[in-house]
N, C-alpha and C positions, 0 to 999 in steps of 0.2 A: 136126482135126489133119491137117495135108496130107501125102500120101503121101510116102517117100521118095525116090522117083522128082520129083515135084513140087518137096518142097524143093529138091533140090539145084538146078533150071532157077531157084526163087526165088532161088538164093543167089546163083548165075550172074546173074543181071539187079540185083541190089541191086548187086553186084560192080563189075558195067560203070557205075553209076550215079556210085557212089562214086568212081571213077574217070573219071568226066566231070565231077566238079566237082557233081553234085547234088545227095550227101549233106554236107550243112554243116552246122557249129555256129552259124547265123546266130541259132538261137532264142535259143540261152545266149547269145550275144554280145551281143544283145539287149538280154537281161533284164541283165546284166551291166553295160552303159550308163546304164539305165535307174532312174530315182526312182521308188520304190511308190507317189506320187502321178501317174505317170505315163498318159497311156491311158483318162482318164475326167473328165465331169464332178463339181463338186458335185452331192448329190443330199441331201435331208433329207425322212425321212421323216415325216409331222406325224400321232400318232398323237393323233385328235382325243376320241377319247371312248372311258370302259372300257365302253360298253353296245351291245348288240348283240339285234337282236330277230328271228334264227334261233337254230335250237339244232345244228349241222352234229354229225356225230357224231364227227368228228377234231378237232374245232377244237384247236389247238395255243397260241392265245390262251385253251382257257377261257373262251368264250362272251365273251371281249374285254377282260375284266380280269387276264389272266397269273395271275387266282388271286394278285395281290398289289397291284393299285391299284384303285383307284376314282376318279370323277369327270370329268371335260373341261376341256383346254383354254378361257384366257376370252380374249374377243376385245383386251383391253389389254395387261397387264402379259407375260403368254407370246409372245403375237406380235411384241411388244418386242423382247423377249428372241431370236426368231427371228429377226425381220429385221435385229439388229445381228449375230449371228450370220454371216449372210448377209455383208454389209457386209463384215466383220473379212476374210473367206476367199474373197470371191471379187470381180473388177475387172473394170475396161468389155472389152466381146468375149467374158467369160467366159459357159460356161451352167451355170444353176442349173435341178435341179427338183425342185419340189415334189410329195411322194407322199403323198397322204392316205389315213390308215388308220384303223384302229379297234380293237376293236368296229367298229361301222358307224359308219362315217364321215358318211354325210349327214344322221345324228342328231345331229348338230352343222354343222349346214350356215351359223349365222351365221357361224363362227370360218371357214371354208373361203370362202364370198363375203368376206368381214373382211381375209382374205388374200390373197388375189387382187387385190381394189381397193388395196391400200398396194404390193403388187409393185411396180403401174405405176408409182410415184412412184419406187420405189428404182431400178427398172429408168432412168425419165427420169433421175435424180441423176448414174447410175453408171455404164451404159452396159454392167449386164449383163442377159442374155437368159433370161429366165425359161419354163418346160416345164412341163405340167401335168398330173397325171396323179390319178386317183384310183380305191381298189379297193372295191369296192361291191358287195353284196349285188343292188342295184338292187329292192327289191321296198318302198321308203318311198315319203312322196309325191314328186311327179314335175311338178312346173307349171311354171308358163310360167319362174319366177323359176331355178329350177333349170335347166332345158332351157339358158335364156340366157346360164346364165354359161358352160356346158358350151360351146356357141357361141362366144362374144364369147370366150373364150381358149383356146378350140382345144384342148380336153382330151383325151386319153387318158382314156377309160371302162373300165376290166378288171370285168369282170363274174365275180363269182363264179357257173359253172352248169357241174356236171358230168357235162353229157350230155343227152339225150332224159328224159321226163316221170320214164319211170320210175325212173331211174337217181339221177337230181338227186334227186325226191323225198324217197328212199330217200336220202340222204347228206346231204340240207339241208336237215331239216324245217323249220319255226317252233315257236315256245314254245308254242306249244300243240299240237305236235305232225303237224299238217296241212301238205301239199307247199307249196310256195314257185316251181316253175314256172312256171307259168303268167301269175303274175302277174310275177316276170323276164321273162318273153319279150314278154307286153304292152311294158313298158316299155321294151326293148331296142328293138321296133320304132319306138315313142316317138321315141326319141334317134335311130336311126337315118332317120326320117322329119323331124327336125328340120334337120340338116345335115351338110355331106360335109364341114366344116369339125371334127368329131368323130371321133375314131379310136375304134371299138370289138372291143376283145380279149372272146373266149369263155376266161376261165381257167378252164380245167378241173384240176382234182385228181380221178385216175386213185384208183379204190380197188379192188384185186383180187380184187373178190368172185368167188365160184365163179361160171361160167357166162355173167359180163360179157362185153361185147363193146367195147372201146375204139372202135373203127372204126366198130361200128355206132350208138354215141352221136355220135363227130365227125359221121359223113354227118346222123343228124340236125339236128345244130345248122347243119351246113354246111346243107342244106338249106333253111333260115329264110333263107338270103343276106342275113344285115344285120351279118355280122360278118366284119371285115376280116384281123384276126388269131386265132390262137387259139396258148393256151400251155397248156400239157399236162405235168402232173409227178406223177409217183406221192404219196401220201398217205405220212408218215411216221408209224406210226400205235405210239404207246408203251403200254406195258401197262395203265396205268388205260382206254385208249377200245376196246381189245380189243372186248369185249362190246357197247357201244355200236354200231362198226363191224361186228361180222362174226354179232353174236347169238349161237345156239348154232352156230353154220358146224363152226367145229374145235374143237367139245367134245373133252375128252379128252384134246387133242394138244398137246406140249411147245408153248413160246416156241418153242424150235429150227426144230419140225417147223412151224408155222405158218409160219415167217418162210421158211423153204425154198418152200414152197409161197405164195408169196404172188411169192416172188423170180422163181420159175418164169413165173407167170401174168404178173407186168408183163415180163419178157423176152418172151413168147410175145405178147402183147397190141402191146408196141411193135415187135416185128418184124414182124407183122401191117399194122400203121398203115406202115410204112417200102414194106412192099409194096405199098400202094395208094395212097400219097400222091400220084403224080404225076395220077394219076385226079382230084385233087381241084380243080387246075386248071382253068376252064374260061374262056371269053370272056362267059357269061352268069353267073357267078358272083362276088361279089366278094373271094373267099377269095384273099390275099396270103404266108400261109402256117405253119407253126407255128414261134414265135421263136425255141426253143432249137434246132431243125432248121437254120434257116435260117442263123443265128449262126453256127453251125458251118461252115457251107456256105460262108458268105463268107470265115470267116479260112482255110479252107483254099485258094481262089479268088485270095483278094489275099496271100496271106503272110503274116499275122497271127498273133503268139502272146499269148497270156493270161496280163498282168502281175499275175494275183491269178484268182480264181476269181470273185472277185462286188468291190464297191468297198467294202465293209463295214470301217468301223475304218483307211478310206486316203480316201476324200470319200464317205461316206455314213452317216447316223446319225440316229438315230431321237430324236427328242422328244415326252415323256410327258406327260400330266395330274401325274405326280411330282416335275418340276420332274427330273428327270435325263436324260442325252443318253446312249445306248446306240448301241452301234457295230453292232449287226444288232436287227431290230425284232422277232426272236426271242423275244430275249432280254430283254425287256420285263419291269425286276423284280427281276431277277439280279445281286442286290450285287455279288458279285464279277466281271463285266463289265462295270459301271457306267465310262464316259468320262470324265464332266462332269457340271455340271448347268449349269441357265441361266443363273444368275449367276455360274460362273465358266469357262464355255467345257470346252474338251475338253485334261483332261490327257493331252500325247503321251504319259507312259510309259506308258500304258494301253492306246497303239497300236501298239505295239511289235510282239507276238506274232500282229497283222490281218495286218503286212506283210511276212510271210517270202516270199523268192520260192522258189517251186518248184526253183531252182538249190541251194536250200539245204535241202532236203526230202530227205532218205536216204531216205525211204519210198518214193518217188516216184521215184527216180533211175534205174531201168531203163523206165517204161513208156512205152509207146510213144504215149498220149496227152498227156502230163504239158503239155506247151506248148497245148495246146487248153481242157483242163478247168483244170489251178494247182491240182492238187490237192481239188477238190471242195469244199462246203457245209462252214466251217468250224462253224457251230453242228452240224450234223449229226456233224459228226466229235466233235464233243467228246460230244456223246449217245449217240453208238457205242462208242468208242474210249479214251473219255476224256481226248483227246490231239485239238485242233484241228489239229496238223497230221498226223496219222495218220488215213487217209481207212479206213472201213469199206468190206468188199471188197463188202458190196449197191451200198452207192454208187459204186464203180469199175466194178461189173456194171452201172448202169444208163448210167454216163456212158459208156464204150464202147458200149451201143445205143445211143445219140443219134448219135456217132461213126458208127455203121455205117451209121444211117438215111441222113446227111448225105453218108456215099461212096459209099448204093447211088443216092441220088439224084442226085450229081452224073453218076455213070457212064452211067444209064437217060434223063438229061434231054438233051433236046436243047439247039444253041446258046443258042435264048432267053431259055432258062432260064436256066442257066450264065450267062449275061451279061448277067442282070437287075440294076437298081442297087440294092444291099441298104446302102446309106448312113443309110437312115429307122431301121433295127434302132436304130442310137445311140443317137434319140431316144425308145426305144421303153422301154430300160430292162432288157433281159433277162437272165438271169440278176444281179439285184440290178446293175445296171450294171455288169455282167463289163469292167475295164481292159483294154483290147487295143489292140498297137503294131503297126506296119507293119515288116517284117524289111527291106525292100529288093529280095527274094526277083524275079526278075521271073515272075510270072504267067503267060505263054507259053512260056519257054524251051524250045526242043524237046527231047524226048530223044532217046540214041545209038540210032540201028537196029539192029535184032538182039535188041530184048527178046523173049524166048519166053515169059511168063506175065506180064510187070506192063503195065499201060494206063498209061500217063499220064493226070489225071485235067483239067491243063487244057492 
C-alpha cells in the first residue's frame, strides 16, 4: 500500500497524464469496434488418443481419457471430417494450426503424419497456411520417421518437463511408477540436434510443493540450452489429486488453508522467477523467453488489448475420439459444453457465452488489468466460481504477477530488450491463442515533464 505522502505525487502525475491526452478509452473503443472473431487465427486442437503412458499426479485429462471417452482418432473418416472443417472456416492468406494432443499424442502418430501429408494438398487447393504444433510427453519412440516430419513442417515441440530431475520425477511419474526425466531430456536433445527448423518449448507446470524452488528448476532446464522457449503456469490441482500431489504435505488442513498456502508459494515462487529473469538472457544461451511474460511484455510495448483471454469457443476447438467438437480441450466430455460434432460443425449458439467482451464483464469493470488478461481462464472460472465469466480472485492473483513480472522487466531491461521483435509469440500459440488487437496507441509518445513518481515504460 503506498504511503499517503506517495499517493498523492501518484495522483498528481496520473493527473498531468490524463491531462495530456494519455489516459484514453482507446482499449474500450476498441473492443467496441471489434468482432469476437477478431485478433486470432483458426486454431484446432486434434485430440488424438484417450491413452497416455505417464501417470502425472495433476493430470486434468485423467491420465487422457477425461474419465469419459475412450479410443483414437482414425486416419480416414475423422480427418475428413477435420480437413472439411478447415475448408468450411478458413480461406487463401488465412492461418490454421494444428494442435496435437492427447492422452499422448505420438501414440497415435499414424493420424498426426495422416494429417500433416493431406495439409499440404488443402494448403496447395486453398491457399491457407498451415502451423504445427504438438504437446508431448516426448518419452515414446523417437526415429528417424518422427524427427522428420518434426523437420519437413517446422513444428512447434511443447514438451511436457516440470523442472530438474527431481522435481519432474516427483510430478510425472510413468505407469509403473518410475521418473520419466531422463529419458525426456535424451530425446529433447534428439530433436534439438536434429534441426533449428524445430521450435522447442520447456512446458512447465509449476506445483507448489513446500520448499520448491521455481527458479531453481528454470536454470536447470535453462541450463541443457536446447530449449528455446519455456511456459510456465501453476497446476490447477482439484480435490480428488490433493493426495496424489502433495501426499501427507497438509494433513490436517482445511481446502481453505491449503489453497492459501499454496496461493502464497506460487506468488513468492513467481516474484522470485520475475527477479532473475533478466539474468536468464545470455548470447551463449538459446533461451528466447517465457511466453506468457513476454506476451504481456509486447501488448504493453505496441498497444495491444485482449479481445478474449484465450480464442476458445471464438476460432479454437477441440476434436475428440467422440466424434464431438469442444470449445476448450478442457473440457473434453462435458455434455453440457459440447459445440458440435463432426458431422454437423459447430452450433454458434453454443458460442455465444466464449464471446463476452470484458467491456461487458461487471466483474471485471474496475481492474486495472482487464484489457491485458479479458478476464482469465474461462474453464477455470467456471471450476472456481461457477460462473465462466466470474474470474476466481487465485486467478486474478496470479494473472497480476504475470503483469508485474512483465513491468518489472520492461522497467530493468535495456533498449534491446524492449525492442526485441516479439511477432513469432502469434505463432507460438500462448495462452490458448490469446486474441489481441492493436489500439492505434503510439509506442513512443513522450510524456509531460514534471512526473515525480511514474516512468514511462516506453
Amino acid at each position: 500500500m503506498l504511503s499517503p505522502g506517495l499517493a498523492e505525487r501518484v495522483a498528481r502525475d496520473l493527473e498531468q497524464l490524463r491531462t495530456a491526452g494519455h489516459l484514453t478509452s482507446l482499449n474500450r473503443d476498441r473492443l467496441e469496434r471489434a468482432s469476437p472473431l477478431d485478433g486470432a487465427n483458426l486454431a484446432l486442437n486434434i485430440n488424438l488418443t484417450s491413452v497416455c503412458n505417464l501417470g502425472c499426479t495433476y493430470c486434468f485429462a485423467e491420465g487422457g481419457d477425461y474419465g469419459r471417452i475412450k479410443g483414437k482418432l482414425n486416419t480416414d473418416t475423422d480427418l475428413d471430417a477435420i480437413l472439411s472443417f478447415i475448408a468450411e472456416n478458413a480461406g487463401a492468406g488465412d492461418a490454421v494450426r494444428l494442435e496435437f494432443f492427447g492422452g499422448e499424442p505420438m501414440m497415435n502418430f499414424d493420424a498426426i503424419e495422416t494429417l500433416c501429408e493431406r495439409s499440404l494438398a488443402l494448403a496447395a487447393d486453398s491457399g491457407i497456411r498451415f502451423h504445427y504444433r504438438i504437446s508431448t510427453n516426448l518419452t515414446t519412440r523417437l526415429s528417424e520417421r518422427e524427427l522428420s516430419l518434426f523437420e519437413r513442417f517446422g513444428f512447434t515441440v511443447s514438451v511436457s518437463i516440470d523442472g530438474g530431475a527431481a522435481t519432474h520425477d516427483r510430478n510425472r511419474p510413468n505407469l509403473a511408477g518410475r521418473g520419466s526425466f531422463e529419458q525426456i531430456i535424451a530425446n529433447c536433445r534428439r530433436v534439438r540436434q536434429r534441426s533449428e527448423a524445430i521450435t522447442l518449448v520447456a512446458r512447465m507446470t509449476y506445483v507448489p510443493f513446500p520448499g520448491s524452488s521455481l527458479v531453481a528448476d528454470v536454470r536447470e532446464l535453462h541450463g541443457e540450452n536446447i530449449f528455446d522457449w519455456f511456459q510456465i503456469l501453476p497446476a490447477v490441482v482439484g480435490d480428488s489429486f490433493l493426495k496424489p500431489v502433495f501426499a501427507d504435505t497438509f494433513a490436517g488442513r482445511s481446502r481453505d488453508e491449503i489453497d492459501a498456502l499454496c496461493d502464497d508459494k506460487v506468488d513468492a515462487e513467481y516474484r522470485d522467477l520475475a527477479r532473475a529473469y533478466l539474468t536468464l538472457f545470455s548470447d551463449d544461451n538459446r533461451f528466447k523467453g517465457v511466453l506468457e511474460i513476454e506476451t504481456i511484455i509486447r501488448m504493453i510495448l505496441l498497444g495491444e488489448v485482449a479481445n478474449g483471454h484465450c480464442s476458445g469457443g471464438r476460432k479454437y476447438f477441440t476434436f475428440s475420439p467422440d466424434q464431438s467438437v469442444m470449445p476448450c480441450h478442457r473440457l473434453v466430455g462435458e455434455v453440457d459444453f459440447r459445440s458440435g460434432s463432426f458431422s454437423e460443425g459447430v452450433d454458434a449458439a453454443t458460442t455465444e457465452r466464449w464471446r463476452t467482451s470484458i467491456n461487458d464483464t461487471p466483474v471485471c469493470a474496475d481492474c486495472a488489468i482487464r484489457y491485458l488478461c479479458s478476464g482469465g481462464c474461462k474453464q477455470e472460472n467456471f471450476v472456481r466460481s461457477g460462473d465462466m465469466n466470474r474470474p476466481d480472485p487465485r486467478s486474478c492473483r496470479f494473472q497480476f504477477r504475470l503483469v508485474d513480472a512483465a513491468i518489472e522487466t520492461i522497467g530493468r531491461a535495456g533498449p534491446e530488450l524492449r525492442g526485441r521483435n516479439r511477432s513469432v509469440l502469434s505463432d507460438l500459440f500462448v495462452s490458448c491463442g490469446r486474441p489481441t488487437l492493436k489500439t492505434g496507441r503510439a509506442a513512443h509518445r513522450p510524456a509531460p515533464p514534471g512526473l515525480q513518481c511514474l516512468t514511462p515504460l516506453t
